[in-house]
GUPA-412698 format. One record per residue (C-alpha): chain; x, y negated, z negated. Coordinates in nm, 2 decimals. Layout:
N
+--------+--------+--------+--------+
! chaine !     c1 !     c2 !     c3 !
+--------+--------+--------+--------+
!      A !      X !      Y !      Z !
...
+--------+--------+--------+--------+
***
This chain:
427
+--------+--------+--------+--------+
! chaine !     c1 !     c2 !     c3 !
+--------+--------+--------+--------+
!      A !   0.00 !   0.00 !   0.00 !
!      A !   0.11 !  -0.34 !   0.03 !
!      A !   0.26 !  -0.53 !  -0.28 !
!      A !  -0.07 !  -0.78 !  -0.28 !
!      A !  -0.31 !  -0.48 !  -0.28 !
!      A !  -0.07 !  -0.32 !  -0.58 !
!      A !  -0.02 !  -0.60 !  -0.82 !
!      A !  -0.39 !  -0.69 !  -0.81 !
!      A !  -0.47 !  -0.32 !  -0.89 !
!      A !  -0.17 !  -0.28 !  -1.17 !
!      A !  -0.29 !  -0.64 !  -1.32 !
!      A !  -0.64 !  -0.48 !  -1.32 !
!      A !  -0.53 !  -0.20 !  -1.52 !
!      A !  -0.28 !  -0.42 !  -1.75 !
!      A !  -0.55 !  -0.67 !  -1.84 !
!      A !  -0.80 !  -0.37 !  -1.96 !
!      A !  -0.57 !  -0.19 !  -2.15 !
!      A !  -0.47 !  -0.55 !  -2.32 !
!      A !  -0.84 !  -0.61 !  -2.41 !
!      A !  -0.91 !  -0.26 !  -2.56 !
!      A !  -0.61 !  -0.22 !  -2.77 !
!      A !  -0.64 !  -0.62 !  -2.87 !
!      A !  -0.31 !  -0.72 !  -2.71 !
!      A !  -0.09 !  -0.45 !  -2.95 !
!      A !   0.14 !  -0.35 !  -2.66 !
!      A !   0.37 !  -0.49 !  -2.41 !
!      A !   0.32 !  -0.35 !  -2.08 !
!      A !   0.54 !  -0.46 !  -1.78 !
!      A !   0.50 !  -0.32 !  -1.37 !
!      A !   0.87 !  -0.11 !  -1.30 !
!      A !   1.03 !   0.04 !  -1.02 !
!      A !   0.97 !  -0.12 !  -0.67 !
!      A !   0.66 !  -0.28 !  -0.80 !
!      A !   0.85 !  -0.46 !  -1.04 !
!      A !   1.13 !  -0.53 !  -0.77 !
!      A !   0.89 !  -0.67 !  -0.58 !
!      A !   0.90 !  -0.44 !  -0.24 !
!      A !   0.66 !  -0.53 !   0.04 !
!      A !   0.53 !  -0.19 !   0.05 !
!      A !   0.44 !   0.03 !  -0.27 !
!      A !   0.38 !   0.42 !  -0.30 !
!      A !   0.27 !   0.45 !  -0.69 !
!      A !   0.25 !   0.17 !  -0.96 !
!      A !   0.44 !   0.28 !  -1.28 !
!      A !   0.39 !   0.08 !  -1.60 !
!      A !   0.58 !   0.03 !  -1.91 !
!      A !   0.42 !  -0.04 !  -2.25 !
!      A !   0.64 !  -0.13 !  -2.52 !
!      A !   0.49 !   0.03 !  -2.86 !
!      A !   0.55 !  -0.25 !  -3.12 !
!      A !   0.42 !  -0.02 !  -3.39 !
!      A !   0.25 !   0.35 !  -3.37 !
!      A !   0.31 !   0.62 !  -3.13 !
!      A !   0.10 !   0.46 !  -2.86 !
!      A !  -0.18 !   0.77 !  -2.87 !
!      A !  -0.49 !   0.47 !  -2.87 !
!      A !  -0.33 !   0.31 !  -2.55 !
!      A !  -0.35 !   0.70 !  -2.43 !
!      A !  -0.70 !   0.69 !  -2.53 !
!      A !  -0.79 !   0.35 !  -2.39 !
!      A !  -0.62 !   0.43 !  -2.03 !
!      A !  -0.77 !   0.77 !  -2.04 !
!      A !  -1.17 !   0.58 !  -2.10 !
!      A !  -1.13 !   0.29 !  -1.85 !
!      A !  -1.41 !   0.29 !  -1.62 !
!      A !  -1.25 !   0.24 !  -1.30 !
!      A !  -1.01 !   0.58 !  -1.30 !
!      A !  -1.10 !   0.85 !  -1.05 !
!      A !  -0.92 !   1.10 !  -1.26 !
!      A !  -0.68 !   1.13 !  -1.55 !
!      A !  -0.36 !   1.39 !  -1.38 !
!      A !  -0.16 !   1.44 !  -1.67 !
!      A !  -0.07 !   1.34 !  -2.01 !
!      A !   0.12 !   1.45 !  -2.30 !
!      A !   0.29 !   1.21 !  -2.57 !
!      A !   0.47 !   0.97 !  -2.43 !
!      A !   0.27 !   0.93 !  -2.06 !
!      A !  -0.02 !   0.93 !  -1.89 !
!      A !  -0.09 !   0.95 !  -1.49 !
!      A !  -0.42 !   0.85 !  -1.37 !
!      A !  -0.56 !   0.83 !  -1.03 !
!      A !  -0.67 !   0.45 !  -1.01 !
!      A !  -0.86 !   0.37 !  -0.58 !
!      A !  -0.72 !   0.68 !  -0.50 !
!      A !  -0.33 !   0.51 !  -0.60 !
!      A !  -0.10 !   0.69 !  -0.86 !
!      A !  -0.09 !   0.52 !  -1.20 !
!      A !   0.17 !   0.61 !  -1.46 !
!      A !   0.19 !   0.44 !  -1.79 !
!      A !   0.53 !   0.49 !  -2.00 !
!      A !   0.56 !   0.43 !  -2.39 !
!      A !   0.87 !   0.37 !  -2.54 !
!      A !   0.94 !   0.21 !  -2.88 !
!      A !   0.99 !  -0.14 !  -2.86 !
!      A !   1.39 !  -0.10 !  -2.99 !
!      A !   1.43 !   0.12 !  -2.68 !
!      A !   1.24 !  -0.09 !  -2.42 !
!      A !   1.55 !  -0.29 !  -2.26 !
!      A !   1.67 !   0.06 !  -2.15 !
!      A !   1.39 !   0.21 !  -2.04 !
!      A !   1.29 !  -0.13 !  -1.82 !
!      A !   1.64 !  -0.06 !  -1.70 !
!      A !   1.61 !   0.31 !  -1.60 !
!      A !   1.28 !   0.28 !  -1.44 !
!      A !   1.31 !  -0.10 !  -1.23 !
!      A !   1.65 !   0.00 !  -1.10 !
!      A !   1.71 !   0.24 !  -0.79 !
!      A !   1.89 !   0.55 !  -0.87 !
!      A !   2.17 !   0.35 !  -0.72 !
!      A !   2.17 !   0.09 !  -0.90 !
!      A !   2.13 !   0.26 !  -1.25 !
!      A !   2.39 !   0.50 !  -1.19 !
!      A !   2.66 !   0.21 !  -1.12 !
!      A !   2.52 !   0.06 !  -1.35 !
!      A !   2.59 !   0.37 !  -1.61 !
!      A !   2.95 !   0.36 !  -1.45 !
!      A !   3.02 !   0.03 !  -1.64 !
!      A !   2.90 !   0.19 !  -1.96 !
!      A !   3.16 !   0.48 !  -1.94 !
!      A !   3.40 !   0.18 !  -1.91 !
!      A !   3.30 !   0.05 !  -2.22 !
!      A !   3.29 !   0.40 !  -2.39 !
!      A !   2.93 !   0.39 !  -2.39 !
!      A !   2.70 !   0.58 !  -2.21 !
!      A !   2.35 !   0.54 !  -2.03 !
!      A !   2.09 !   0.88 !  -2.12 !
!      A !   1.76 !   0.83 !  -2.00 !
!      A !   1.61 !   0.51 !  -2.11 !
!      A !   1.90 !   0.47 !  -2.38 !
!      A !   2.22 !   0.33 !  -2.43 !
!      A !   2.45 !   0.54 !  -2.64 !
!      A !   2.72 !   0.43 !  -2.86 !
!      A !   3.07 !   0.64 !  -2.86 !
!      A !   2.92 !   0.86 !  -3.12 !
!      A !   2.66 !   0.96 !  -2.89 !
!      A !   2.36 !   0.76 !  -3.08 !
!      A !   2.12 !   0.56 !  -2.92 !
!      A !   2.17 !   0.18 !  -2.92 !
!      A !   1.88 !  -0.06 !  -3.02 !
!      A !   1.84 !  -0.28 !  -2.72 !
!      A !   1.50 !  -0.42 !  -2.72 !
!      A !   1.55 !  -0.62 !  -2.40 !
!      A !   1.72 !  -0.61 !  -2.09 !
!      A !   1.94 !  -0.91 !  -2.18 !
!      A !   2.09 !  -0.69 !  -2.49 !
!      A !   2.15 !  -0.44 !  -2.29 !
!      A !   2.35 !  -0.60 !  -2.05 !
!      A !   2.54 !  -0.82 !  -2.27 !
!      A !   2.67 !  -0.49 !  -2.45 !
!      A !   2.83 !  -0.38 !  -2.12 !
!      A !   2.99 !  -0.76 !  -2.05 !
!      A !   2.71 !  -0.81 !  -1.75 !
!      A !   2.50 !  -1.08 !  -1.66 !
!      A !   2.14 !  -0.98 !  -1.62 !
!      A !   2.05 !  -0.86 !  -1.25 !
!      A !   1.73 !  -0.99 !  -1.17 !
!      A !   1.47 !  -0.71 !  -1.06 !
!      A !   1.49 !  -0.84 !  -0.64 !
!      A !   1.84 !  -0.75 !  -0.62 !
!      A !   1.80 !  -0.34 !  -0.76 !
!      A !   1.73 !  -0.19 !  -0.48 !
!      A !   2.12 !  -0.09 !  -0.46 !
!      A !   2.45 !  -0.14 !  -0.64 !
!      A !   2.57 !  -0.45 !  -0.48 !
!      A !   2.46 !  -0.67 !  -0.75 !
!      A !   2.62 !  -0.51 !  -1.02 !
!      A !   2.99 !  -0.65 !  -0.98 !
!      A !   2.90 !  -0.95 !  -0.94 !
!      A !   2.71 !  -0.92 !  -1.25 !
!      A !   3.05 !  -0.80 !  -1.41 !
!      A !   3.20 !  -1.11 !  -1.28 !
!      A !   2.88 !  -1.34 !  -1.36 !
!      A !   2.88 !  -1.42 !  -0.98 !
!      A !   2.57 !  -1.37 !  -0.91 !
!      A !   2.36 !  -1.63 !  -0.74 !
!      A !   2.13 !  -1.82 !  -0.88 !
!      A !   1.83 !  -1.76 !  -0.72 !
!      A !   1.47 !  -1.97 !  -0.60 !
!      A !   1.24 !  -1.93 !  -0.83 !
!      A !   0.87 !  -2.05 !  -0.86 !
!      A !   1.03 !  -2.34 !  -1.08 !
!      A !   1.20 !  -2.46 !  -0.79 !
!      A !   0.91 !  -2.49 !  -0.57 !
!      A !   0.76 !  -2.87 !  -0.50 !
!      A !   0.54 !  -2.81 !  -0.28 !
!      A !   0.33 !  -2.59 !  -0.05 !
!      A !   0.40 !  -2.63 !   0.35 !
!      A !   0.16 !  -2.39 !   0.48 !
!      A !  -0.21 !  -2.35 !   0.42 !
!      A !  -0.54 !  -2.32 !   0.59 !
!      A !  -0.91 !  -2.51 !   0.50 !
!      A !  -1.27 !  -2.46 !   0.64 !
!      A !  -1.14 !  -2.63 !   0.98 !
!      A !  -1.00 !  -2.29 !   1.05 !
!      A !  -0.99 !  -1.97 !   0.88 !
!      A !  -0.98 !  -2.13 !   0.55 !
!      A !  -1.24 !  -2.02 !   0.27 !
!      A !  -1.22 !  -2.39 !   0.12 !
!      A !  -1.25 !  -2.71 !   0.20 !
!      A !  -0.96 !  -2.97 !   0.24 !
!      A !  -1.02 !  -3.18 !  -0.04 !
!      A !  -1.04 !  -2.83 !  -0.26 !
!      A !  -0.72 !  -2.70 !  -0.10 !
!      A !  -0.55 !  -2.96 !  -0.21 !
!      A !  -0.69 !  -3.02 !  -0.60 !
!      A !  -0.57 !  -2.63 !  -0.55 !
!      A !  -0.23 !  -2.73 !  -0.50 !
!      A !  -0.26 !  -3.05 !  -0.75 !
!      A !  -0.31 !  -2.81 !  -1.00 !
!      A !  -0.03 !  -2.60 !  -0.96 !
!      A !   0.18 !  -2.93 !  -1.01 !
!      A !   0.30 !  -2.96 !  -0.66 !
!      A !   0.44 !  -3.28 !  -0.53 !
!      A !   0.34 !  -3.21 !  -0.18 !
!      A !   0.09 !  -3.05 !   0.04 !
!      A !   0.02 !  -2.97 !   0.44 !
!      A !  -0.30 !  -2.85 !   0.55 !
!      A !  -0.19 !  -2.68 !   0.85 !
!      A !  -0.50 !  -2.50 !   1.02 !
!      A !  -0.49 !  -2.30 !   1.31 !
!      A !  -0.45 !  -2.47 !   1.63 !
!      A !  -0.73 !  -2.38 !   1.93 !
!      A !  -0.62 !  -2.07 !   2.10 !
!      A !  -0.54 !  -1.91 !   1.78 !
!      A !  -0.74 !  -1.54 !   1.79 !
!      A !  -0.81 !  -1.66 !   1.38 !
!      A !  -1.25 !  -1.68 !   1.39 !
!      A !  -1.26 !  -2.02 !   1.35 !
!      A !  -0.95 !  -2.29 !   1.46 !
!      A !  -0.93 !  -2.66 !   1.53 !
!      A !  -1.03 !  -2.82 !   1.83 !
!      A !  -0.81 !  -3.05 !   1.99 !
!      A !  -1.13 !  -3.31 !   1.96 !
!      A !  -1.15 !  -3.24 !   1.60 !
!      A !  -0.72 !  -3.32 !   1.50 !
!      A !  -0.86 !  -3.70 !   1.45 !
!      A !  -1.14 !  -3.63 !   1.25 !
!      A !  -0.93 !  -3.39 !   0.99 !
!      A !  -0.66 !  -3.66 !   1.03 !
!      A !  -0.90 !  -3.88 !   0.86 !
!      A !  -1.00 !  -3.63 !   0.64 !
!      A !  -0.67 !  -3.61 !   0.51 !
!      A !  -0.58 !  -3.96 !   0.48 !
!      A !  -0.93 !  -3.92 !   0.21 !
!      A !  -0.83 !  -3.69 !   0.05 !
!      A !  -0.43 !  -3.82 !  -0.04 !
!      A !  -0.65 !  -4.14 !  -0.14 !
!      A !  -0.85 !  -3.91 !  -0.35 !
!      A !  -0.53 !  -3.76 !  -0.49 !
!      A !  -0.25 !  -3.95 !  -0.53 !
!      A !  -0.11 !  -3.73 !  -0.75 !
!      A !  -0.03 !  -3.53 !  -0.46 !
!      A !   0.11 !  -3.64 !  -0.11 !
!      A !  -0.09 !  -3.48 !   0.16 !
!      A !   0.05 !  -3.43 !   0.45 !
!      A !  -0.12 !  -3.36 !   0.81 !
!      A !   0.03 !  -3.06 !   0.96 !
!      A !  -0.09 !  -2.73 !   1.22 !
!      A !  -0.04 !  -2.42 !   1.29 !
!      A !   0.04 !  -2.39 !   1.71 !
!      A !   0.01 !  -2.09 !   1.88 !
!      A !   0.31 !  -1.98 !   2.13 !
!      A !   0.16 !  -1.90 !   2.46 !
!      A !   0.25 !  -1.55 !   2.63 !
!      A !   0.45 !  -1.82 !   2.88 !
!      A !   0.64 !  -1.98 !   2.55 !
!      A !   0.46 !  -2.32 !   2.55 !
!      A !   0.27 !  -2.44 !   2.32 !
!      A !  -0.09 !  -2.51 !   2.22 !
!      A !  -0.10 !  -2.86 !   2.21 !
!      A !   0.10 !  -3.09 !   2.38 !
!      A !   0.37 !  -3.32 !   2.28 !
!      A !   0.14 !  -3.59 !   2.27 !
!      A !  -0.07 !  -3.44 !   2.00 !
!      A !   0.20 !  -3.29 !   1.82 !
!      A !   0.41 !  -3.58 !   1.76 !
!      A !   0.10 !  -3.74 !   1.57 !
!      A !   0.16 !  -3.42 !   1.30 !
!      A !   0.37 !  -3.49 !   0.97 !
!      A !   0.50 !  -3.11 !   1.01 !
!      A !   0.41 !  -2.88 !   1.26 !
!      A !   0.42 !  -2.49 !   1.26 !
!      A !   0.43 !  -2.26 !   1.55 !
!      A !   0.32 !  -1.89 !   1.51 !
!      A !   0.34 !  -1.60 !   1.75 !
!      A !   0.01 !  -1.36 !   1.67 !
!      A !  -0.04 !  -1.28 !   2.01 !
!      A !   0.20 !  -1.00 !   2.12 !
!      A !   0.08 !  -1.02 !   2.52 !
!      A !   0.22 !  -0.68 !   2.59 !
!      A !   0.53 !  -0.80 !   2.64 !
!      A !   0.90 !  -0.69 !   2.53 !
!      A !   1.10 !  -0.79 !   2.28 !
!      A !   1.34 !  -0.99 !   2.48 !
!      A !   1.00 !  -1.21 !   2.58 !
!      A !   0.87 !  -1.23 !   2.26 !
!      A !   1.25 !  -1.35 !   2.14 !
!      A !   1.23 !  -1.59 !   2.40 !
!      A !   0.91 !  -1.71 !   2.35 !
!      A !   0.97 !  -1.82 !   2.02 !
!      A !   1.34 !  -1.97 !   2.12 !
!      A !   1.14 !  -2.16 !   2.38 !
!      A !   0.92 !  -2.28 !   2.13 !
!      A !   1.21 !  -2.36 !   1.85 !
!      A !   1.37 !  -2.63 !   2.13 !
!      A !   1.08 !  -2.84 !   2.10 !
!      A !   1.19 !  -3.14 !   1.88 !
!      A !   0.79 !  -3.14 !   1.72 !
!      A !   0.83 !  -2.77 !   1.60 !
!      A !   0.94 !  -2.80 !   1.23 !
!      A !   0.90 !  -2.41 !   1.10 !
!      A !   0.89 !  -2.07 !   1.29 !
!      A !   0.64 !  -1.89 !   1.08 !
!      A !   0.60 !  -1.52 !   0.98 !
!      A !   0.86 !  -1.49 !   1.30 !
!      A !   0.81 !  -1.04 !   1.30 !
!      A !   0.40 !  -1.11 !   1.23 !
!      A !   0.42 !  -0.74 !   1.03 !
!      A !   0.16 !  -0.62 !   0.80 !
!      A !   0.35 !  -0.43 !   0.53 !
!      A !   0.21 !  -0.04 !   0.52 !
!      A !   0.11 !  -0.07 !   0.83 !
!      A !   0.32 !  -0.23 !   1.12 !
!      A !   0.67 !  -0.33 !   1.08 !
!      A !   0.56 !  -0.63 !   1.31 !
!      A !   0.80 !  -0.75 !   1.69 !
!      A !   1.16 !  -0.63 !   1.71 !
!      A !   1.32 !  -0.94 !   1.83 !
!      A !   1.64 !  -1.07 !   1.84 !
!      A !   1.65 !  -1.20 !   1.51 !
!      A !   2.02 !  -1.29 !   1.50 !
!      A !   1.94 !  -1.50 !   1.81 !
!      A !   1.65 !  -1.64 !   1.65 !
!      A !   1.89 !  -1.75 !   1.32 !
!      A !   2.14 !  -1.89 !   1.54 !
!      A !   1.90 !  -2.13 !   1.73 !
!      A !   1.72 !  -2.24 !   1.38 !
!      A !   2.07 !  -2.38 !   1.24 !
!      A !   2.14 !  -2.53 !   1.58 !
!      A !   1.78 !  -2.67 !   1.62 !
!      A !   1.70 !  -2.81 !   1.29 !
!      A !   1.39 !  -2.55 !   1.24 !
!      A !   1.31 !  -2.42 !   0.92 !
!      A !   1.19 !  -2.00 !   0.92 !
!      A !   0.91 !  -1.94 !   0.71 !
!      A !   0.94 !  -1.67 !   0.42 !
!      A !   0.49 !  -1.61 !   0.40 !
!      A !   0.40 !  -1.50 !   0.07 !
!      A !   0.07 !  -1.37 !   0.24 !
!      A !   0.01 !  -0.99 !   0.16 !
!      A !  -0.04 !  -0.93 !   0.51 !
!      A !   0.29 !  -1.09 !   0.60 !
!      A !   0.56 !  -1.10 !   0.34 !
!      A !   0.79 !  -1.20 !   0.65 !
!      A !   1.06 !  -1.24 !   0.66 !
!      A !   1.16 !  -0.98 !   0.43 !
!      A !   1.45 !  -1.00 !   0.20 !
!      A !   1.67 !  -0.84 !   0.46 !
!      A !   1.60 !  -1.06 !   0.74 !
!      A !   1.58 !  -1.41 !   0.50 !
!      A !   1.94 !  -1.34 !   0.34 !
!      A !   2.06 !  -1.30 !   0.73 !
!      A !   1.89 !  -1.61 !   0.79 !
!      A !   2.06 !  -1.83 !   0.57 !
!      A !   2.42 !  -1.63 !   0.65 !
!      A !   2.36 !  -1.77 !   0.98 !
!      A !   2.28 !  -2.18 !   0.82 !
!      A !   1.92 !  -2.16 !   0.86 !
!      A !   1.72 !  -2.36 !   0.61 !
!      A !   1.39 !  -2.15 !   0.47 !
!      A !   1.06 !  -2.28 !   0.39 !
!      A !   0.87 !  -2.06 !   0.14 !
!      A !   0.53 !  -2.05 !   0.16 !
!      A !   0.18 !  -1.92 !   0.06 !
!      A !  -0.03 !  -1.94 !   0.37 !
!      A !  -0.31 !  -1.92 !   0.20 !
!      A !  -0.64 !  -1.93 !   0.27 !
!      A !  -0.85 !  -2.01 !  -0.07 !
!      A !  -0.73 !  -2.23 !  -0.33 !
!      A !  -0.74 !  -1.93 !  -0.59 !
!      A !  -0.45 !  -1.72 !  -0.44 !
!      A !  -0.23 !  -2.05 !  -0.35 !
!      A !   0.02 !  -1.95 !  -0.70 !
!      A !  -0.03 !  -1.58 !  -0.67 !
!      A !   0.07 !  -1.59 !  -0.26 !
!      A !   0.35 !  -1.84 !  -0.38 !
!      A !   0.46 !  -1.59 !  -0.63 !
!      A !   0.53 !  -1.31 !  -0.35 !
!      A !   0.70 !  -1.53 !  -0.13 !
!      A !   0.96 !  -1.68 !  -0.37 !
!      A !   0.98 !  -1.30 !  -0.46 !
!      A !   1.04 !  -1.17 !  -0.09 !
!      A !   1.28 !  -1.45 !  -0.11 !
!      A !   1.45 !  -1.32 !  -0.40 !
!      A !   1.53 !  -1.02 !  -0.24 !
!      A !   1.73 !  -1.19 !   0.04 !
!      A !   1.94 !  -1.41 !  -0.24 !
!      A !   1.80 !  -1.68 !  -0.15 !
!      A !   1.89 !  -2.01 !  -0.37 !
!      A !   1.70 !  -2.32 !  -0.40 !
!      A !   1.95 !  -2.52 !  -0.15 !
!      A !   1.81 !  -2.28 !   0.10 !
!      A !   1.46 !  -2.40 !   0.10 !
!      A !   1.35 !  -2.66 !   0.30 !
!      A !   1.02 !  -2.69 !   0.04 !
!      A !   1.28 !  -2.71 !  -0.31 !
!      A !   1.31 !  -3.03 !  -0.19 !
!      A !   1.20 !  -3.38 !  -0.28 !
!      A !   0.90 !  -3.50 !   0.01 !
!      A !   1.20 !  -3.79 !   0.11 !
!      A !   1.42 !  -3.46 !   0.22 !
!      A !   1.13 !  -3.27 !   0.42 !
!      A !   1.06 !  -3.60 !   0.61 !
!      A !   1.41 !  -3.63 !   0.72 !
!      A !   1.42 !  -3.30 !   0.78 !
!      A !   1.17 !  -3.36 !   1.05 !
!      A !   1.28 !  -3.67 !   1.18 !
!      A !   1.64 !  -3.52 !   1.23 !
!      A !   1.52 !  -3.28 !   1.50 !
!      A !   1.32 !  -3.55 !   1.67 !
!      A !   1.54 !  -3.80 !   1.68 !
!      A !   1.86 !  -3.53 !   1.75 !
!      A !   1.61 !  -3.46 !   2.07 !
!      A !   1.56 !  -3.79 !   2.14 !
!      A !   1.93 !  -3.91 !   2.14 !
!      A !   2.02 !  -3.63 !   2.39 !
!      A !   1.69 !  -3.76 !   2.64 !
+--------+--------+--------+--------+
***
């Protein structure tokens, strides 16, 4: 399943077992849940037992109303059958939980370095526990404990899926990554002039609440396959619509932007005329055509030399546990970003999560600045869409100087105007 699908059914499950044991356990997502893969097979959970043996959470898991089946359990676990997805629900005492979060986030990779540098230290890693030289288990009630003992800075979940991380953990190299913190504003959404559940003005008291400093409304331009778009004969009347709302809210800058469709010949929806009147414009490639990947590549090359064309969004269009979206030439596609001045879109979409982690840390090897986004298409999933994108991002080490949208609203302007005016100056 995809990671949107699994962290809305493991928080389903979280937040009942919190209401019927009255809040008396941790319990965290592990393994690729945790590290925040695009595509999930089982959701395993931890519960950290504060006090007791954990038997009531048992019970509670074993009596909530929405399990097809209980598989197993015995008394330290339980595995349920949850929408027809496998559930497992690990207790370990609180004293033993930084170990156990370690054992079951990490990839067998990554744990098993990781228990190289124990040996180093004369300590060893058994299970979920650290053990001393005498062979007894080590209290290390978090993650943090755990690796200070071994002389390691913490590896952040995102970067477990293999060993790399680890010596430059040793070294406290590692980078320090984007996180939600970093985020100012949102550069990618959609309202009821496309394919948007919500209205403008609520799209943007969405994002005001969030704290952003910055907004663009960026619905789908008029060839879009979406089921509804904007019409060329309706970009003034949203313009003014926007300039409302910003009044409305000037907390918040609002900025007017789109989402163009590519055309199978690698123009573009609107023309230069209408696009140049856009604070930020995005350019999509839905529409496969049939064609091959070297046309697909060079549609969207064609469409990154335009000096109106700010971001290059979702560039493979995959939907994770289902298609793994175009095979372009991606390192082609990176090159001509950092040449062009356009931004590639990391969409925290469920559908999307594209780039992935792989493709965004070869992105910014190759200079190209990200955006980070939501795409989102009701004001209720603009945080929790944000969430998975800064996560995807974190999975390609991807650092706040990366991110076009980290940025003050002064920075994403000039961003802009750069690749105009670098256009202009070479007409």
């Amino acid at each position: 399943m995809s990671l949107g699908r699994a962290h809305v059914l493991a928080s389903r499950v979280i937040d009942a077992l919190w209401r019927a044991t009255a809040g008396a356990h941790t319990i965290t997502p592990v393994g690729a849940l945790r590290r925040s893969e695009a595509e999930i097979d089982d959701i395993p959970l931890l519960a950290a037992l504060d006090e007791g043996d954990g038997q009531d959470l048992l019970d509670a898991a074993s009596r909530l109303s929405f399990v097809d089946r209980v598989v197993s359990r015995s008394p330290g676990q339980i595995a349920l059958v949850v929408d027809d997805t496998p559930v497992t629900i690990h207790l370990v005492a609180a004293e033993a939980a930084g170990g156990a979060l370690l054992a079951l986030t990490g990839s067998a990779a990554f744990v098993a370095a990781v228990g190289a540098v124990a040996r180093e230290h004369a300590l060893a890693l058994d299970g979920w526990h650290l053990l001393d030289a005498s062979g007894r288990p080590m209290p290390c009630p978090s993650e943090e404990e755990l690796y200070d003992r071994l002389g390691m800075a913490v590896v952040p979940p995102e970067l477990r899926d293999g060993a790399e991380a680890v010596p430059l953990a040793r070294q406290r190299r590692l980078p320090a990554l984007l996180s939600d913190l970093h985020i100012r504003g949102d550069l990618h959404m959609h309202t009821t002039w496309s394919d948007g559940r919500d209205s403008l003005t609520d799209m943007v008291r969405a994002a005001k609440a969030i704290g952003y400093e910055y907004v663009a409304i960026t619905d789908h331009s008029q060839s879009a396959a979406s089921s509804r778009k904007l019409a060329l004969e309706d970009v003034q009347r949203q313009r003014t619509e926007v300039v409302r709302a910003a009044r409305a809210n000037p907390e918040i800058e609002v900025l007017h932007g789109i989402e163009v469709e590519i055309l199978p010949d690698g123009s573009l929806d609107f023309d230069d005329g209408v696009l140049e009147g856009f604070d930020i414009v995005l350019a999509s490639l839905h529409d496969a055509a049939g064609q091959t990947p070297s046309a697909l590549t060079a549609r969207c090359l064609q469409a990154m030399e335009n000096p109106f064309v700010n971001v290059l969004t979702h560039p493979a269009n995959r939907v994770p546990a289902l298609s793994p979206g175009y095979d372009l030439d991606f390192d082609a596609l990176f090159r001509a970003a950092a040449a062009s001045g356009t931004a590639l879109e990391v969409d925290g979409a469920p559908g999307h999560l594209d780039m992935d982690g792989a493709l965004a840390r070869r992105a910014i090897g190759q200079g190209a600045t990200l955006v980070v986004s939501s795409d989102g298409h009701r004001g209720d999933v603009l945080g929790r869409q944000m969430r998975f994108a800064v996560a995807t991002a974190r999975r390609g080490w991807v650092e706040p100087r990366h991110v076009l949208n980290a940025r003050p609203l002064a920075q994403v302007r000039a961003f802009v105007a750069a690749k105009r005016d670098r256009v202009r100056s070479r007409t």
